[in-house]
C-alpha positions in Angstrom: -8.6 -2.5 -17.9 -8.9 -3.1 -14.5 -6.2 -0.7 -12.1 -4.9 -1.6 -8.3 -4.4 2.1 -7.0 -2.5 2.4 -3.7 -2.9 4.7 -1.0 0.2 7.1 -2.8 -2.4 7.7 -5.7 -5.3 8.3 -3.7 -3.9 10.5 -2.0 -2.6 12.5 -5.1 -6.2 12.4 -5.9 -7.6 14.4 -2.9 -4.6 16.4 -2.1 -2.8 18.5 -4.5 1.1 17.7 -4.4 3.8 16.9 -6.8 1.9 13.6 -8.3 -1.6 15.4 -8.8 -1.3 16.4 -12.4 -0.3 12.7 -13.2 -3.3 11.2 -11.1 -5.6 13.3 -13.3 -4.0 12.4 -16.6 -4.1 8.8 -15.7 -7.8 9.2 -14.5 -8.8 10.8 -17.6 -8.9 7.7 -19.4 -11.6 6.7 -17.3 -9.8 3.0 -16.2 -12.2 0.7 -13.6 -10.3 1.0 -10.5 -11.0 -1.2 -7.6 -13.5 0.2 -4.9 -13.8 -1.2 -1.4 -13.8 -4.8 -1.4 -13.4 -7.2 1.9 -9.8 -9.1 1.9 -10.1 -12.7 0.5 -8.4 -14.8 3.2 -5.4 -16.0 1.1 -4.7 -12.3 0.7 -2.6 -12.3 3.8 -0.6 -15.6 3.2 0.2 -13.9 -0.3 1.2 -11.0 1.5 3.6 -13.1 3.8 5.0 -15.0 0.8 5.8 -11.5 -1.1 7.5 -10.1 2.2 10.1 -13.3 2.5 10.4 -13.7 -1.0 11.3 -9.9 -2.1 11.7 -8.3 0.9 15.7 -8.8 1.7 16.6 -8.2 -1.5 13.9 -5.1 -2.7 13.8 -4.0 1.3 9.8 -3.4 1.0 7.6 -3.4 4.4 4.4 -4.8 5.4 2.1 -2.2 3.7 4.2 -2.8 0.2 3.2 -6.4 0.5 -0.1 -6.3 1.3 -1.0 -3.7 -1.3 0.7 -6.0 -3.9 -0.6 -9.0 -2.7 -4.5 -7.7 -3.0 -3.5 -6.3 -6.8 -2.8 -9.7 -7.4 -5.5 -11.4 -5.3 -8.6 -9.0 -6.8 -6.8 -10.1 -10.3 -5.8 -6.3 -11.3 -4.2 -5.5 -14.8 -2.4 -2.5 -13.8 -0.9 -1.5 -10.6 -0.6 2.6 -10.0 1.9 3.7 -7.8 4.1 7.0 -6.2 5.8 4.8 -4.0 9.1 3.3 -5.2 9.4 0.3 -3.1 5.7 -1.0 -4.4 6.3 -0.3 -7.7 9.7 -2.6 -7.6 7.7 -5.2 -6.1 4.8 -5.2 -8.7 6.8 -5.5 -11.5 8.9 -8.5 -10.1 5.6 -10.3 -9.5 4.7 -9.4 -13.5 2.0 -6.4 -12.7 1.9 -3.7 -15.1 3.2 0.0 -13.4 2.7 1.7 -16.3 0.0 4.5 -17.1 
């Protein structure tokens, strides 16, 4: 199982706040999570097409997008999020929010 985690959950990870106990239970199971990888170029016109295809009607910004649109790019399974707006957009482009 390959996981997308955005900036929400890493945060979670280093910082203890609300979210933390859930980051370590969803860590716990060990899932490959994306490390730093360069943007493949068609990650930004994927980004552009999520922004003026969701955003009026989910109100995301820029940041939702892009996150959403590497997930898809890099081919993730599972998409983790805190973040409301992100986690609407995943699922209406079919990633999995679940834990």
């Amino acid at each position: 199982m390959i996981v997308y985690v955005d900036s929400s959950f890493l945060v979670a990870a280093y910082v203890r706040d609300a979210q933390s106990a859930e980051v370590l239970r969803r860590l716990s199971a060990k899932p490959r999570i994306w490390e730093y990888r360069d943007f493949a170029s068609q990650t930004w016109e994927t980004c552009i097409v999520l922004a003026r295809r969701h955003g009026p009607m989910l109100g995301i910004r820029t940041l939702d997008s892009l996150h959403v649109a590497c997930a898809l790019e890099l081919k993730a399974q599972k998409f983790w999020t805190f973040d409301d707006r992100q986690a609407r957009l995943a699922e209406a482009v079919g990633l999995d929010t679940t834990a």
